[in-house]
C-alpha positions in Angstrom: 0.0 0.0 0.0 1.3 3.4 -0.8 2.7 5.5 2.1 4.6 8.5 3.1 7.1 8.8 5.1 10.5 10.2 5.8 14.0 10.5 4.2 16.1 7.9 6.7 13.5 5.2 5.6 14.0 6.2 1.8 17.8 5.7 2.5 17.4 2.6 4.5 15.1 1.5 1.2 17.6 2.7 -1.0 20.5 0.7 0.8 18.6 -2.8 0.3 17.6 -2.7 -3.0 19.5 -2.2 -6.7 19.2 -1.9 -9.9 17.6 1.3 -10.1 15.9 3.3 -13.0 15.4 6.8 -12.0 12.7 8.9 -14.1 12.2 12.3 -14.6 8.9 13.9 -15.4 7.9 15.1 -19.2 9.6 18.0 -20.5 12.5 17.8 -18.4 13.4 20.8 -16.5 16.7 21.7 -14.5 15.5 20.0 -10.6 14.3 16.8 -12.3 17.5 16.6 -14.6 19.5 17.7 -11.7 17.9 15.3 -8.9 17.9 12.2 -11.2 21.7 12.5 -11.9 22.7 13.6 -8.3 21.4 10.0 -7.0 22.2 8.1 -9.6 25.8 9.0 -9.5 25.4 8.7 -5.6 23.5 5.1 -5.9 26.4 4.4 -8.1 29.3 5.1 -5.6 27.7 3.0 -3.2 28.7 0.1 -5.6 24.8 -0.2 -7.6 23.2 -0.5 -10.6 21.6 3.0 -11.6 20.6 4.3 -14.6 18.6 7.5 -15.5 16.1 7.4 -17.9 14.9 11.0 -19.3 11.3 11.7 -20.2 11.5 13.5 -23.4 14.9 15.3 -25.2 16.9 16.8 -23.1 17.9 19.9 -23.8 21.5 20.8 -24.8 22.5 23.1 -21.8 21.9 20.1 -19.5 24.4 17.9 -21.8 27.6 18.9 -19.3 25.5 16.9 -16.1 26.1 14.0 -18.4 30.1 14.3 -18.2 31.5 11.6 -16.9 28.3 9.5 -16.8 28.0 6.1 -19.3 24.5 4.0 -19.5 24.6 0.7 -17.4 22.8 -2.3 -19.3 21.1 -3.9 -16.7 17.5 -5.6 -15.5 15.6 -3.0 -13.6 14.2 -3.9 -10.4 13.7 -0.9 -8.3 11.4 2.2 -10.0 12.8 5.9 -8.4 10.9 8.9 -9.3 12.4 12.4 -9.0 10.2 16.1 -9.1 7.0 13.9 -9.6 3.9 14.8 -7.9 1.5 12.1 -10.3 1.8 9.4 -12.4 0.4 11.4 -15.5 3.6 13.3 -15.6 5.4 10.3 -16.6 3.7 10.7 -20.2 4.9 8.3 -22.4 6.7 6.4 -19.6 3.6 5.9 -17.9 2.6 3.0 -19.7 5.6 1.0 -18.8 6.5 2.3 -15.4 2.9 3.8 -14.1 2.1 1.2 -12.2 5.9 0.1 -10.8 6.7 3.0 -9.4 8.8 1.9 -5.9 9.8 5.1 -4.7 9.1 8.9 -5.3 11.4 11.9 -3.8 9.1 14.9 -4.4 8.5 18.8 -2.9 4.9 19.1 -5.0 2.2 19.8 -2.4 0.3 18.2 -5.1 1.9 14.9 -5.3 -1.0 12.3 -4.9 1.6 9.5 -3.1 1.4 7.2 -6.7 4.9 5.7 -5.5 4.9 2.5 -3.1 7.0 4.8 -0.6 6.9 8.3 -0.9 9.2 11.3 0.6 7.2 14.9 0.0 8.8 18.1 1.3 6.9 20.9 -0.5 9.0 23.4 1.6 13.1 22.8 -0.6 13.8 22.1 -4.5 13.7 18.9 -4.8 17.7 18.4 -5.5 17.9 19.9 -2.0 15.8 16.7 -1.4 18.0 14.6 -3.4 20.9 16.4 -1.4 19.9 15.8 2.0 19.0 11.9 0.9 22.4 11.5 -0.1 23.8 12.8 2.6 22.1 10.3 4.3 23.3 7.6 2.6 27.0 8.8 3.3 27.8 8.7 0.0 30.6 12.1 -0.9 29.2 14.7 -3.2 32.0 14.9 -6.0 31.9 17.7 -8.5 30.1 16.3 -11.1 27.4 15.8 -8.3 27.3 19.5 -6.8 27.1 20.9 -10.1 23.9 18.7 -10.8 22.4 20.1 -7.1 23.4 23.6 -7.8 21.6 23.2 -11.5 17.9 22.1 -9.7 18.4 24.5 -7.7 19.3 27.6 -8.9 16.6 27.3 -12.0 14.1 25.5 -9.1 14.5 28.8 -7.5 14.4 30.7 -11.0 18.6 32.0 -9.9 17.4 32.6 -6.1 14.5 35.2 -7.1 11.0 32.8 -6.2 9.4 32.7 -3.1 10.3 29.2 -2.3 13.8 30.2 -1.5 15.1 29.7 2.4 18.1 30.2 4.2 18.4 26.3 3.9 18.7 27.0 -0.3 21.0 29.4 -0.3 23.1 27.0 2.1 22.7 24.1 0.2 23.7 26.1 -2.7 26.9 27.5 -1.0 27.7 24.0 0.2 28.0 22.7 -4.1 29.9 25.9 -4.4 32.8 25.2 -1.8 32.1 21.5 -3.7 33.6 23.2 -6.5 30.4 23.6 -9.1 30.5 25.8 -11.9 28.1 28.0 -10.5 28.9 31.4 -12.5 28.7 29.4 -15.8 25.4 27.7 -14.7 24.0 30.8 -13.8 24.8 32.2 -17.4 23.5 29.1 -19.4 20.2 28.9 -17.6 19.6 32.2 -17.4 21.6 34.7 -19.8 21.9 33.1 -22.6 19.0 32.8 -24.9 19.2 31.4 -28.9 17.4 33.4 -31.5 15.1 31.3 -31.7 13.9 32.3 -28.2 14.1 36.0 -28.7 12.0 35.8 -31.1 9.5 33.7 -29.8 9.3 36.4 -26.4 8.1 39.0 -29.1 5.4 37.0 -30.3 3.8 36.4 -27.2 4.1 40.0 -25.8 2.6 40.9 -29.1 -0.3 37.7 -27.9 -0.7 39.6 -24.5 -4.1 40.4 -23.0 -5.3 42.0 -19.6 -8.3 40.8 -17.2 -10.0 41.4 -14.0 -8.5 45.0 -14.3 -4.8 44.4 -15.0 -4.9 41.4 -12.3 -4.6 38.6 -15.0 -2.1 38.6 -17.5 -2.3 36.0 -20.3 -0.3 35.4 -23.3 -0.1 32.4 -25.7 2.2 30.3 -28.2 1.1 28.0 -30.8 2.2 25.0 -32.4 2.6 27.0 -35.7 4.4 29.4 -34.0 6.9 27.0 -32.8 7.5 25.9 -36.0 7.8 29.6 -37.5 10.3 31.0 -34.6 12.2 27.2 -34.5 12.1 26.9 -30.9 11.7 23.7 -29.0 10.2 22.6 -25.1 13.6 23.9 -23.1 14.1 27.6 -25.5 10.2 28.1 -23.5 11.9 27.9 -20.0 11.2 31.2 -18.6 8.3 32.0 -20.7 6.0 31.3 -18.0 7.8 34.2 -16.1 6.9 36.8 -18.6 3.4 37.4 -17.8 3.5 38.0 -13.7 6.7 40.6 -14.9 3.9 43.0 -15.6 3.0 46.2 -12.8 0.1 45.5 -11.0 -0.2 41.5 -12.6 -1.5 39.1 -9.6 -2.3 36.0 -12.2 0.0 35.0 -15.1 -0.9 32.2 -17.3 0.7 30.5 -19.9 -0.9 28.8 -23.0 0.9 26.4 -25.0 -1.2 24.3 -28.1 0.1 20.8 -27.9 -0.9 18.5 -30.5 -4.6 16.7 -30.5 -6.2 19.9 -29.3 -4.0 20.3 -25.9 -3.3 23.2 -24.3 -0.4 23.2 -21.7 -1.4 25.5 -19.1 1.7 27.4 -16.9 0.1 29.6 -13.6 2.3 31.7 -11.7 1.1 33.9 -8.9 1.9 36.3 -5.9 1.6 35.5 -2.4 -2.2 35.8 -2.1 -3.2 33.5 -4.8 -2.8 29.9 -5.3 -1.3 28.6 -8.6 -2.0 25.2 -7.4 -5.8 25.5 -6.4 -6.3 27.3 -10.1 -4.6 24.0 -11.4 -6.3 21.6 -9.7 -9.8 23.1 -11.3 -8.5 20.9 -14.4 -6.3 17.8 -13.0 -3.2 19.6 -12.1 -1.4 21.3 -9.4 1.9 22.3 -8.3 2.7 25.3 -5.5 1.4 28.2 -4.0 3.2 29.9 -6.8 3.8 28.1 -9.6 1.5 25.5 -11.2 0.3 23.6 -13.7 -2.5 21.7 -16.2 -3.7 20.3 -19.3 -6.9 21.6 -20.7 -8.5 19.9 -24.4 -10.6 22.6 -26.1 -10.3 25.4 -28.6 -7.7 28.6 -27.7 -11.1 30.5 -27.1 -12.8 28.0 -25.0 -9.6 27.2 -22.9 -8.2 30.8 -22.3 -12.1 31.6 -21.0 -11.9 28.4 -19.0 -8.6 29.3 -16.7 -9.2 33.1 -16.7 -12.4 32.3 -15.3 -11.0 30.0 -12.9 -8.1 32.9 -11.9 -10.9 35.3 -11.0 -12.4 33.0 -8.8 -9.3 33.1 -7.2 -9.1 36.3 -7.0 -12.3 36.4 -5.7 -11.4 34.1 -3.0 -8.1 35.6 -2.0 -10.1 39.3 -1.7 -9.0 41.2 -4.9 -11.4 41.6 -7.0 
């Protein structure tokens, strides 16, 4: 029966068992990428089997937490999720793995406990998760290690700017710098440098901008066509999702992105009064207080009604509007 409970038992799990494929959630982002390698180069200094499976392509400025890392061929036995709050985000890997799923490391208020043992801390990043587990299992953090902790973190944390960042973070993140990371250099991938590609794609969806609920919503869109025209792919969007709340007196920001068969991949991101997750979870998603998530099938028209309608109740609720 599924059940949460805490990081020494996840270690103590961890210890008996091998052969290990760790997953990472669809449309891999910098904390799944990071946690996944962070323990299964840990797992694999204990003298295991562990391979990391990535949901999705991975995009080139996480290609350096793969130096020094070569596949294992190998029977799995032991399922590890990493930055997974459902079994839905395992997308295509859900068919295979959905049901397998031994053990989950998590911070997603959301997470609905799909794993077999489960370890939720909605309160760090999840590679500070991933950090303390492996500190745990007394296994040293070498370089190649810190800089995949500092990586989940530092974009987790959108470079130490969000409102889920502690004293504990910027601890964590000092500790992978006396580790020897490449901080300064991660910092500039993930967050200065930007292809063409993605420049242009930011001026077509300022120019897809609208305002609700008196300025308080902001919502811009992408399409699949657009995409296409402007040559970006899933990763040159990180950030994107940003963009809205950026704007003076913006409470709501929401993302639209047309997927194929009709769906629309729905990004919220909120101030400290709203809920990102409790507007997500209208439609099957969720996420934080800040940042969330869903899926809605539809028309553009329909779907943007849909979650603006869903933001001003919201709004309603939290007493602005």
């Amino acid at each position: 029966m599924p059940q949460t409970t805490n990081l020494n038992d996840i270690a103590q799990a961890l210890r008996e068992r091998d052969d290990f494929v760790i997953l990472t959630h669809q449309y891999p982002d910098g904390d799944t990428v990071g946690s996944a390698y962070a323990l299964c180069r840990a797992l694999r200094k204990m003298g295991k089997r562990s391979r990391v499976i990535i949901n999705g392509k991975l995009d080139k400025k996480f290609n350096f937490l793969q130096n020094n890392y070569e596949e294992q061929d190998f029977e799995y036995k032991t399922v590890v999720t990493v930055d997974i709050a459902a079994k839905q985000l395992l997308g295509d890997l859900q068919e295979e793995f959905g049901g397998k799923v031994d053990i989950s490391v998590d911070h997603h208020v959301s997470n609905d406990h799909f794993a077999k043992l489960s370890y939720v801390d909605p309160k760090a990043a999840n590679t500070e998760n991933v950090l303390e587990l492996i500190k745990l299992l007394g296994t040293e953090i070498d370089k190649d290690m810190a800089n995949a902790i500092y990586t989940g973190i530092c974009t987790d944390t959108g470079c130490f700017k969000f409102s889920n960042v502690t004293s504990a973070t910027m601890r964590a993140a000092a500790e992978m710098m006396d580790l020897g990371c490449d901080s300064t250099e991660i910092n500039r991938v993930m967050f200065d440098l930007k292809s063409m590609a993605r420049i242009r794609m930011e001026k077509a969806v300022l120019d897809s901008l609208t305002l609700h609920a008196d300025g308080k919503i902001a919502v811009v869109n992408t399409t699949i066509e657009l995409e296409h025209e402007t040559g970006v792919g899933d990763t040159d969007m990180d950030g994107i999702a940003s963009i809205p709340r950026q704007i003076e007196g913006v409470i709501i920001g929401i993302t639209i992105k047309e997927k194929d068969g009709g769906k629309y991949r729905i990004s919220i991101r909120t101030l400290g009064c709203c809920d990102a997750s409790r507007i997500g979870a209208e439609f099957g998603g969720g996420g934080h207080h800040a940042a969330a998530g869903c899926s809605i099938t539809g028309s553009l028209y329909d779907v943007k009604s849909r979650i603006v309608e869903a933001a001003e109740a919201e709004l309603r609720r939290a007493g602005e509007l």
